[in-house]
C-alpha positions as CSV (number, residue, x, y, z in Angstrom):
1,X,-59.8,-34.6,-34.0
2,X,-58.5,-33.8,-30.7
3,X,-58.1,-30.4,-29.3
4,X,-55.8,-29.1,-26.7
5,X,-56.4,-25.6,-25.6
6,X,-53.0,-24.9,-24.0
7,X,-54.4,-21.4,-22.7
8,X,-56.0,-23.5,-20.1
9,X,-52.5,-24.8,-18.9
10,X,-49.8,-23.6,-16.7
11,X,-47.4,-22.4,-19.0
12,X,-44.1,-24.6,-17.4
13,X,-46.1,-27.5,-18.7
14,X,-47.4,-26.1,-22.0
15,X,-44.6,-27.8,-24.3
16,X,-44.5,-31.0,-22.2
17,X,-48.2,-31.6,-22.3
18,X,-47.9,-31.1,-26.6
19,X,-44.9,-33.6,-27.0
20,X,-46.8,-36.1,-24.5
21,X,-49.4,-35.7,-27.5
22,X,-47.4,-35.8,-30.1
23,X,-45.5,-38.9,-28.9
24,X,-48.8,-40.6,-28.4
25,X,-50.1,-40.4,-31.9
26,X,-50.2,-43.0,-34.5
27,X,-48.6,-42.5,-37.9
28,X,-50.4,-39.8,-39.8
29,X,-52.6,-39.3,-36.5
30,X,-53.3,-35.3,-35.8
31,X,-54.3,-33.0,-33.2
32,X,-55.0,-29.3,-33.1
33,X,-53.6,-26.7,-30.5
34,X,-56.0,-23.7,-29.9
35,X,-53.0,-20.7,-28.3
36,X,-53.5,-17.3,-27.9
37,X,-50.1,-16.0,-29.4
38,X,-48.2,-17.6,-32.3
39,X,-46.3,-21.0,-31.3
40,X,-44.1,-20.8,-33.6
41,X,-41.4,-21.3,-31.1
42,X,-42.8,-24.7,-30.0
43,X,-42.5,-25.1,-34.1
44,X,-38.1,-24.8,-33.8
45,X,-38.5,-27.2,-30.5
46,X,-40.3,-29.8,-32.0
47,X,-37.9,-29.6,-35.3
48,X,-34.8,-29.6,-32.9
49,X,-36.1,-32.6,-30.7
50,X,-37.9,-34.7,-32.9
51,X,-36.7,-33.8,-36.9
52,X,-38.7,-33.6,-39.4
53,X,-41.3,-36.0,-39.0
54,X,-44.8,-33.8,-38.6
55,X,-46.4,-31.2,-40.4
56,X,-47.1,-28.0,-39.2
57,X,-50.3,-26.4,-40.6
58,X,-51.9,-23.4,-39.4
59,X,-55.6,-23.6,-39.2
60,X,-56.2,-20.0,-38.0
61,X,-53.3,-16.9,-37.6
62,X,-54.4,-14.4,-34.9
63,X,-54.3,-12.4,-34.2
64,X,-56.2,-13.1,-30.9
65,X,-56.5,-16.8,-32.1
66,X,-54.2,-19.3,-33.1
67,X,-54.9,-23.5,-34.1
68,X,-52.5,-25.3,-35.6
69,X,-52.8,-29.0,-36.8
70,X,-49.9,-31.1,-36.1
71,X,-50.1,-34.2,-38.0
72,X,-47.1,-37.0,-37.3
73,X,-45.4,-38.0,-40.5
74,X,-45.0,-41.8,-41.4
75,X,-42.0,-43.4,-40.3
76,X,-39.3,-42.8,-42.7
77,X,-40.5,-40.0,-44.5
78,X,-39.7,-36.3,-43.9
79,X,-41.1,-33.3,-45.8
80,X,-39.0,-32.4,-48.6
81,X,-36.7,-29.3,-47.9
82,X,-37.0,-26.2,-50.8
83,X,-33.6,-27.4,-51.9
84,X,-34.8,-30.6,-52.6
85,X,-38.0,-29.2,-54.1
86,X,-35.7,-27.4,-56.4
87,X,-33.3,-29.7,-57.4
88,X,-35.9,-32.2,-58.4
89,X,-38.3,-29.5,-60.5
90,X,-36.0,-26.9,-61.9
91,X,-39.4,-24.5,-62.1
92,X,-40.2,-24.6,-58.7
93,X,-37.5,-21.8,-58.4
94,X,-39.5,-18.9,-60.2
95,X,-42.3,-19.8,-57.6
96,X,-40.2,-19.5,-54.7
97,X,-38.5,-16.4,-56.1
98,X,-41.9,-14.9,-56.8
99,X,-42.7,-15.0,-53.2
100,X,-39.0,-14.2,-51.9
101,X,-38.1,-17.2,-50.3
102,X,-34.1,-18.3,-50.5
103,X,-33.7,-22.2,-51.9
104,X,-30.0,-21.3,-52.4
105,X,-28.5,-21.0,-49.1
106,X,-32.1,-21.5,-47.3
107,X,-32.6,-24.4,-49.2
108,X,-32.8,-26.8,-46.0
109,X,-35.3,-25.3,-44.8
110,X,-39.1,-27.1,-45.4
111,X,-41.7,-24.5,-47.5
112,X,-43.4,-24.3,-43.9
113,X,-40.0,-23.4,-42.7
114,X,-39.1,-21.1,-44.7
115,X,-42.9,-18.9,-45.1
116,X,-43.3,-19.3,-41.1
117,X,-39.8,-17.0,-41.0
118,X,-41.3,-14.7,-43.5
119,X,-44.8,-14.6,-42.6
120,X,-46.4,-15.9,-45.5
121,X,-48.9,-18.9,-45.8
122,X,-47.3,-21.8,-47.1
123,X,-50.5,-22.8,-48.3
124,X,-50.8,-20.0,-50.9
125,X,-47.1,-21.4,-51.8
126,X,-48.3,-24.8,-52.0
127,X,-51.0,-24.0,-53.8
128,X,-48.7,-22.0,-56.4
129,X,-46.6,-25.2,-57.1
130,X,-49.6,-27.4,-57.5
131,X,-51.0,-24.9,-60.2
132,X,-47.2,-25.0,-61.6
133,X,-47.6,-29.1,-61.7
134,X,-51.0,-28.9,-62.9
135,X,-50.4,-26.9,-66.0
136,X,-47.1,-28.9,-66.8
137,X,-46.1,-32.3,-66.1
138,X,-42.9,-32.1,-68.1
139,X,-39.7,-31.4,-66.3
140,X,-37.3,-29.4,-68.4
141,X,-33.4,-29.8,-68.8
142,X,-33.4,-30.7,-64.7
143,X,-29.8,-29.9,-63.9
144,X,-30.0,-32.6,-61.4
145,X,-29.7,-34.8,-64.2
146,X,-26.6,-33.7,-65.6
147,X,-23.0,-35.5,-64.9
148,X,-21.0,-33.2,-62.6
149,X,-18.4,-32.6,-64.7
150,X,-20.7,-31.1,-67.0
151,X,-22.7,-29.2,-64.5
152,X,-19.2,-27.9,-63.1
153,X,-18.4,-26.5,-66.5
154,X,-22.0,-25.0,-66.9
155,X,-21.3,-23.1,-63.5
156,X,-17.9,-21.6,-64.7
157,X,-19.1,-20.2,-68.2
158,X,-22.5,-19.3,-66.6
159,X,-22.6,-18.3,-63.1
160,X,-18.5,-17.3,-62.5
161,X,-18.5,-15.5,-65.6
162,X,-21.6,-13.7,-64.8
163,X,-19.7,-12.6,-61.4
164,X,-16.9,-11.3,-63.1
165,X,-18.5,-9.7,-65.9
166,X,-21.6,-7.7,-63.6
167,X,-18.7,-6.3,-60.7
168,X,-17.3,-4.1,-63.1
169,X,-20.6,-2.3,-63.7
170,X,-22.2,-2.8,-60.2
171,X,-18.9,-1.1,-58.6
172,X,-19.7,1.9,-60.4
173,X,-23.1,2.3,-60.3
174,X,-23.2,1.3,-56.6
175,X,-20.6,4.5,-56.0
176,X,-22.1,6.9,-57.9
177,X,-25.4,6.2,-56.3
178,X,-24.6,6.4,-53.2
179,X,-22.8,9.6,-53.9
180,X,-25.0,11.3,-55.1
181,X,-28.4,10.2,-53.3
182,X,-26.7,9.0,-50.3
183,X,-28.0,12.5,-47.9
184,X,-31.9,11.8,-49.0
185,X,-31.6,7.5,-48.9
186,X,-29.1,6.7,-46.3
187,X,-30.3,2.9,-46.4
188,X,-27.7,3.4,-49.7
189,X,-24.7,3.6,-47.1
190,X,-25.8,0.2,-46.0
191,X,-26.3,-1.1,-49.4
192,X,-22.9,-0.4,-50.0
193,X,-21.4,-2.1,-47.3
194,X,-23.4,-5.2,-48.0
195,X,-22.5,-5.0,-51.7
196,X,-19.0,-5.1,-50.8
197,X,-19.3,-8.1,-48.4
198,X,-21.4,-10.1,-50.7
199,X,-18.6,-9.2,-53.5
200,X,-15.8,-9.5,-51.8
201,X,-16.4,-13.1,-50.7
202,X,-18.1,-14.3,-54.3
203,X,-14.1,-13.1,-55.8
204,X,-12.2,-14.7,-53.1
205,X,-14.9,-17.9,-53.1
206,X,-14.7,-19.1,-56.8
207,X,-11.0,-19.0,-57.4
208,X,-11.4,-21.7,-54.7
209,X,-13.6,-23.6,-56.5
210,X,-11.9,-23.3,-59.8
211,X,-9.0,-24.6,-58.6
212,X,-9.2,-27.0,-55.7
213,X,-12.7,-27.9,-55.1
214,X,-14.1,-28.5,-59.3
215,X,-11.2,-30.6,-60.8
216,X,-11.1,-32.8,-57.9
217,X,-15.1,-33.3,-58.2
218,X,-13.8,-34.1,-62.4
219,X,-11.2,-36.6,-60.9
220,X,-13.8,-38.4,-59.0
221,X,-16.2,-38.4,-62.3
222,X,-13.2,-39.7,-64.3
223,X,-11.9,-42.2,-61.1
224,X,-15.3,-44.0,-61.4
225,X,-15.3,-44.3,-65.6
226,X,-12.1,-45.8,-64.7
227,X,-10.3,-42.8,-67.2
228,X,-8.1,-41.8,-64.4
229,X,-6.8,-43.1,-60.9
230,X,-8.6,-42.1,-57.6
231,X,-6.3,-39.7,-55.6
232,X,-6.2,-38.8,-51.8
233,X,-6.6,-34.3,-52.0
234,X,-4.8,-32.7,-49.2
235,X,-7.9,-31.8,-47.6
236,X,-8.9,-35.7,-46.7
237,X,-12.8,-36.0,-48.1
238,X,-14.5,-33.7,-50.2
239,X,-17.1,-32.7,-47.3
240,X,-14.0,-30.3,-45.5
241,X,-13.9,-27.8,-48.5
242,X,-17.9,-28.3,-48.9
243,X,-18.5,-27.1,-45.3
244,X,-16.3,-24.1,-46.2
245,X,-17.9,-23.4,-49.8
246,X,-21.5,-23.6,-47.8
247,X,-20.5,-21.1,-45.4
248,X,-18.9,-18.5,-47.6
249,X,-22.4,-19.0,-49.6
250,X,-24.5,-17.8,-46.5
251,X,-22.1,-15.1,-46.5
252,X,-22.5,-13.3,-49.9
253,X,-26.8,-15.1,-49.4
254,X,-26.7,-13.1,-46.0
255,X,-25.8,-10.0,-47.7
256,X,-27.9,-9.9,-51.0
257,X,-30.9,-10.7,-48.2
258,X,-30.2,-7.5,-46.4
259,X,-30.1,-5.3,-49.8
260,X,-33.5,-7.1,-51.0
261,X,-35.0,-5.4,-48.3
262,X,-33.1,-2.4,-48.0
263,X,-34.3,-1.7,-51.4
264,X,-38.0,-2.6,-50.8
265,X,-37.4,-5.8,-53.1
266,X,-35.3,-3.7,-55.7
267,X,-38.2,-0.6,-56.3
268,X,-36.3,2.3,-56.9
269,X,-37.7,5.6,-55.5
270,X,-40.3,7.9,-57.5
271,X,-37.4,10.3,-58.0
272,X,-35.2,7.8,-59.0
273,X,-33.0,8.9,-61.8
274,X,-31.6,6.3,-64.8
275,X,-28.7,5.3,-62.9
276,X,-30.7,4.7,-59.9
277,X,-33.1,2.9,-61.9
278,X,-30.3,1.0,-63.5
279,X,-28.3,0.0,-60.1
280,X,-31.5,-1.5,-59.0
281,X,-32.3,-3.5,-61.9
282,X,-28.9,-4.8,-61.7
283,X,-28.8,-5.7,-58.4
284,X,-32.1,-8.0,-58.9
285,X,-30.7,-9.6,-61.8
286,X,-27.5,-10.4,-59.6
287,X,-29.6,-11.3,-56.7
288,X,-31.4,-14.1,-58.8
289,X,-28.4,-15.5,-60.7
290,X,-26.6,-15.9,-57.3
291,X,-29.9,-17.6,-55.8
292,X,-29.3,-19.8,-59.1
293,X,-25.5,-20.3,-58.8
294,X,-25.9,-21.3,-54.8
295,X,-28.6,-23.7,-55.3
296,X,-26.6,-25.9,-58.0
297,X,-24.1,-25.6,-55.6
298,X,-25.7,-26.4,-52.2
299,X,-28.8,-28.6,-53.3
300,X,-27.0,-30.6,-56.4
301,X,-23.6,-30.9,-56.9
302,X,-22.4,-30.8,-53.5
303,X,-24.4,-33.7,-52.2
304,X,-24.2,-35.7,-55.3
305,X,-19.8,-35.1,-55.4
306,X,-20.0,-36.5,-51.5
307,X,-22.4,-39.8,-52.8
308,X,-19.7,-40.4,-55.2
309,X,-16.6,-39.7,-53.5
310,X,-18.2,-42.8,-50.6
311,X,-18.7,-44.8,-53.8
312,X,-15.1,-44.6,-54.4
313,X,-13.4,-44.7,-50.6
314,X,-16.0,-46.9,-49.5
């Protein structure tokens, strides 16, 4: 396999001389580049100019050395995203939860994405979900298999009520907290205002949902068992209020991110007293059925809602 040792060339002509490579290969053909830094911005060019079509594989990670193979994918294909991962083995989730990677609203992003912005191996992650497969080979109740009308109601009585139920608590424990252990843990101060944003949008976001975005996702459902009669909504195509449900998503995903590591991945301090204890627990558990909520959200029902709506209009 060919190596190109871009230390040896003049840095303006560094990423040209890797996409002449690249370009050149045949399908599934490789090469290695041998760097003296990480090239992980070369990584985001490559993605933004070409797409998805190579694999990214770091041979050796510094830190004075760096070779990564970069193998072109066959025409066609792409590597699946974590959202897809997800949505098509439910259990893939507690893997990617174990290692802290988002396949809610970071669902687009490839494994390789996704552990290259968090420093982790995707190998180890790789390996994880082939030890998963290997044990198992039977997919469980796959919410991706559901009819949307049913996987609509499943996230009202599940996830909204969840929401509605946990604030109550969480407002109060997140006060007193920070009231009382906000002089010796001042990250709590930023907690708070995270909390808030992350709350604040998931009560203002599901209303939304309840009653614009889910009973027209019901009508298409009924429109194409012919039990009720397509309608134009106000808001043209189902994609205009997806966009807008995505974004307040990253939003309250934005914010729960930040308190994951505020709190050291919810570990309360050694002095941390029950209510301490209790507001991080809490938080975690939140944390996770949001990452749950999202990705039935983002990876499922709104792609599946837009196929059927261009069924109908089509």
């Amino acid at each position: 396999m060919e190596v190109l040792d871009v230390t040896q060339i003049e840095p303006r002509f560094k990423h040209p001389a890797i996409f002449d490579m690249f370009d050149a290969l045949p399908e599934q053909g490789s090469f290695i580049i041998h760097n003296d830094h990480d090239p992980i911005p070369l990584y985001y060019q490559m993605l933004a100019e070409r797409g998805q079509v190579f694999e990214w594989d770091y041979l050796e990670r510094g830190p004075e050395e760096f070779k990564v193979r970069i193998t072109k994918l066959p025409t066609g294909t792409k590597s699946k995203t974590i959202g897809e991962l997800v949505a098509s083995d439910y259990r893939k989730a507690e893997i990617f939860k174990r290692f802290g990677l988002d396949y809610c609203c970071g669902g687009s992003k490839t494994v390789k994405e996704a552990c290259a912005d968090k420093g982790l191996d995707s190998a180890v992650v790789e390996s994880a979900m082939e030890d998963m497969e290997r044990q198992s080979n039977t997919i469980i109740d796959s919410p991706a298999e559901w009819e949307l009308d049913n996987l609509v109601d499943h996230i009202i009585e599940k996830h909204h009520t969840y929401v509605r139920e946990s604030v109550p608590l969480l407002n109060e424990l997140v006060a007193k907290v920070t009231r009382v252990h906000g002089a010796g843990h001042p990250e709590l101060y930023a907690l708070t205002e995270n909390y808030a944003t992350a709350v604040e949008e998931l009560l203002a976001h599901m209303p939304k949902e309840e009653n614009i975005l889910f009973p027209y996702i019901k009508l298409l459902v009924n429109a194409v068992k012919g039990l009720d009669e397509y309608r134009l909504p106000s808001f043209v195509t189902i994609e205009n209020p997806v966009r807008v449900m995505r974004a307040e998503h990253e939003v309250a995903g934005n914010a729960f991110e930040a308190i994951t590591t505020l709190t050291n991945e919810f570990t309360p301090p050694a002095e941390a007293c029950t209510s301490y204890k209790v507001l991080y627990a809490k938080l975690k558990e939140f944390r996770d059925d949001l990452y749950d909520h999202v990705h039935l959200e983002n990876n499922i029902l709104f792609p599946r809602a837009i196929d059927l709506e261009k069924e109908l209009v089509k």
